[in-house]
C-alpha positions as CSV (number, residue, x, y, z in Angstrom):
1,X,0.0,0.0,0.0
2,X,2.6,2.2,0.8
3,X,4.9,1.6,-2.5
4,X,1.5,2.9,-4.4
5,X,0.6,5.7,-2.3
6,X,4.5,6.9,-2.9
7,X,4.8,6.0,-6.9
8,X,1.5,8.0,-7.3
9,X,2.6,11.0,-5.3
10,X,5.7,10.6,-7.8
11,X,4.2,10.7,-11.0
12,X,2.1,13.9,-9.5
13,X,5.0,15.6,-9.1
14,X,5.9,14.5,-12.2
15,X,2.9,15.6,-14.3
16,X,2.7,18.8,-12.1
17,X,6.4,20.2,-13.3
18,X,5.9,18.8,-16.6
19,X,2.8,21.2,-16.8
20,X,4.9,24.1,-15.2
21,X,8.1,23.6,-17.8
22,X,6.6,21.7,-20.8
23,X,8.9,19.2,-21.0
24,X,8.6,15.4,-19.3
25,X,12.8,15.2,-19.5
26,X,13.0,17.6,-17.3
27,X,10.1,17.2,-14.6
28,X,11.6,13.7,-14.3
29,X,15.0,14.7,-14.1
30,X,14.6,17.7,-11.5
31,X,12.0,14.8,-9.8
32,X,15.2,13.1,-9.6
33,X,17.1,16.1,-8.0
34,X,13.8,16.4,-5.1
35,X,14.4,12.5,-4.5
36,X,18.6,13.1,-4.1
37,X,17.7,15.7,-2.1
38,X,15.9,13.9,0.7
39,X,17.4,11.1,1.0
40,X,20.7,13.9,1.8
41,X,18.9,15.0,4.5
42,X,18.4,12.2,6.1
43,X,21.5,10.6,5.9
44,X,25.2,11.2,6.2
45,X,26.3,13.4,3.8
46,X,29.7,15.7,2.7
47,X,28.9,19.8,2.8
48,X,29.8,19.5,-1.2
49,X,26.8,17.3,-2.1
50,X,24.7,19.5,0.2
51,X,25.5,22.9,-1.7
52,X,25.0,21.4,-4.7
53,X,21.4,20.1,-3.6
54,X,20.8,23.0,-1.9
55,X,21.4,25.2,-4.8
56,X,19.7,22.7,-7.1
57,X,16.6,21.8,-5.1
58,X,16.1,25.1,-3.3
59,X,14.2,26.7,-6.8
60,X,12.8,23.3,-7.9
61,X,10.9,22.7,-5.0
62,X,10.1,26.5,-4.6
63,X,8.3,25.8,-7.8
64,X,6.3,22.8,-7.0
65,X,5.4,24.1,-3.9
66,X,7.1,21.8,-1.7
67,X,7.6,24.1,1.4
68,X,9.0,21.1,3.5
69,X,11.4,19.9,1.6
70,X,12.6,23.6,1.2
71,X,12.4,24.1,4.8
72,X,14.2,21.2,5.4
73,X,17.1,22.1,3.1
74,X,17.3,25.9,4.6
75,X,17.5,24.4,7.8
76,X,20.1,22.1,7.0
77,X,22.3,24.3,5.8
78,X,22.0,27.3,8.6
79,X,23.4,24.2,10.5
80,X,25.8,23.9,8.5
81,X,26.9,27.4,7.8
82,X,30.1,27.7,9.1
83,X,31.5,24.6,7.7
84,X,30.5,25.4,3.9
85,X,30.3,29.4,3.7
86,X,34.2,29.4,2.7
87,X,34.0,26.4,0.6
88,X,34.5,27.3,-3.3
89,X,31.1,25.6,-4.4
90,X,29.7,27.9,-1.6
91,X,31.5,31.2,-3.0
92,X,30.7,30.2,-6.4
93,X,27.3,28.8,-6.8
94,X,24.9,30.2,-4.1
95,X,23.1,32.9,-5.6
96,X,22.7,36.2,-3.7
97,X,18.7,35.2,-2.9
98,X,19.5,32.0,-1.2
99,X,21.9,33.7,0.8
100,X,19.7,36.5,1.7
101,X,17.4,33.4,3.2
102,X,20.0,31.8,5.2
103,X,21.4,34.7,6.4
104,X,17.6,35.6,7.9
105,X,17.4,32.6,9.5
106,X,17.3,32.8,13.5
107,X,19.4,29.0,13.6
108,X,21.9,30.2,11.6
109,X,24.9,28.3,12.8
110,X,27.9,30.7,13.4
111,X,30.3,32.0,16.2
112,X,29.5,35.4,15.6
113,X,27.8,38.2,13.9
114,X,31.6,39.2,13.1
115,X,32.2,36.1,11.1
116,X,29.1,36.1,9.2
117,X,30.0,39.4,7.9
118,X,33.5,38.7,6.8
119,X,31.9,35.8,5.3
120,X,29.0,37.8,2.8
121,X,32.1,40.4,2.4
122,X,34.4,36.8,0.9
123,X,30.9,36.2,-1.1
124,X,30.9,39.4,-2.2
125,X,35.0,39.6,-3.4
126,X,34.7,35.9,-4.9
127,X,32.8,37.5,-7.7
128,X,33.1,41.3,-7.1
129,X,32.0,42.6,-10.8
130,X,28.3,40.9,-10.9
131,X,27.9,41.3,-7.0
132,X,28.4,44.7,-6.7
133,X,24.7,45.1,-7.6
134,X,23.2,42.8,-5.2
135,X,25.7,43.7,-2.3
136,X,23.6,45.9,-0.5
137,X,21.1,43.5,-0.5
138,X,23.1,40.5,1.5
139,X,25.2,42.5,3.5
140,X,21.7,44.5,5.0
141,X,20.7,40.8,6.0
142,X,23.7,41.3,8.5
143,X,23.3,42.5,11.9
144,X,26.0,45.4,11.7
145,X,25.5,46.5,15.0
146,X,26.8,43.4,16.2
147,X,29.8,43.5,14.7
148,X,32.6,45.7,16.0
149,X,32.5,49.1,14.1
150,X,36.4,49.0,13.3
151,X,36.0,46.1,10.8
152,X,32.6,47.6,9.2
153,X,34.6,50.7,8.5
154,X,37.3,49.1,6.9
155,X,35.2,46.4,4.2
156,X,32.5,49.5,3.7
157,X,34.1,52.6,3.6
158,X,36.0,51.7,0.5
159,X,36.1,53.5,-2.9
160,X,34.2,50.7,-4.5
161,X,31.7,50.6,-1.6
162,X,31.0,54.2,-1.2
163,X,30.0,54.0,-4.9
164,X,26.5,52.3,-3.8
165,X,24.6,54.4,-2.2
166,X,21.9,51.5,-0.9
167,X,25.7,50.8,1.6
168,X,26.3,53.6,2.5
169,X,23.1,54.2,3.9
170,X,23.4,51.0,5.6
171,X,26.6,52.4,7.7
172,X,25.2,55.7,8.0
C-alpha cells in the first residue's frame, strides 16, 4: 500500500512540473534532484553534495510548492553554515537570494555576527563585478550592529563601496 501511495505521489509531481516547464525530460530529471535531495537529508552526507542540492533543489521545489522539503534544506544548511560558507562551491554557486534566506534565518549556525559578515564580504570579493549590484542587499541581512564598528569601517568605507549608495546608507 505504501509503495503505491508513494509511486503515485511521484508521478504527480511528475505531471505537475511537466505542466509548469513543458517538457517530461526535465520534470523527471529535476524529480530526480527532489528525490537526491531527501534522502541527503536524512543521511550522512559531505557539505559538497549538500551545496549542490541546496542550490539545485532550493528553486525546484520553490516551484512545485514543496515548502518542507525547502524548509528542510534551509535548515540544513544554517546548521551547517560555518563549515561550507568558505567552501569554493559555496563562493561560487549560491546565488545572492538564497543567501539573503540563510542569512535571515534565526538557527543560523555561526560563532558570531563578526564572522558572518566577513563571510557575505568573501561572497561578495569571490565574484566582485556581478555582486556589486546585489551587495547591499546580503550585507543589510547582516546584523551590523553586532559587529565591532572597526571592521565595518574598513570592508564599507572603500572607494568601490562608497559608490552604492543602498551601503552607505546601511553604515550611516
Amino acid at each position: 500500500m505504501y509503495c503505491i501511495v508513494l509511486y503515485c505521489i511521484v508521478l504527480y509531481c511528475i505531471v505537475l512540473y511537466w505542466f509548469a516547464v513543458g517538457s517530461l525530460q526535465s520534470a523527471v530529471q529535476n524529480l530526480r534532484f527532489t528525490l537526491t535531495g531527501s534522502r541527503i537529508l536524512n543521511s550522512g552526507f559531505w557539505p559538497s553534495k549538500t551545496l549542490n542540492s541546496y542550490r539545485q533543489l532550493t528553486p525546484l521545489a520553490d516551484l512545485l510548492g514543496l515548502k518542507n522539503l525547502q524548509e528542510a534544506m534551509q535548515r540544513k544548511m544554517a546548521s551547517m553554515y560555518k563549515e561550507v560558507c568558505e567552501t569554493e562551491e559555496f563562493l561560487s554557486q549560491i546565488n545572492a537570494d538564497q543567501l539573503t534566506n540563510l542569512l535571515s534565518r534565526d538557527d543560523l549556525s555561526a560563532p558570531s555576527e563578526s564572522f558572518v559578515f566577513k563571510s557575505v564580504m568573501h561572497w561578495i570579493k569571490y565574484k566582485k563585478e556581478e555582486r556589486m549590484a546585489v551587495a547591499a542587499k546580503v550585507i543589510g541581512t547582516v546584523s551590523l550592529g553586532l559587529v565591532d564598528i572597526k571592521e565595518v569601517i574598513a570592508e564599507l568605507n572603500t572607494e568601490e563601496m562608497q559608490r552604492v549608495p543602498e551601503i552607505q546608507a546601511l553604515v550611516s
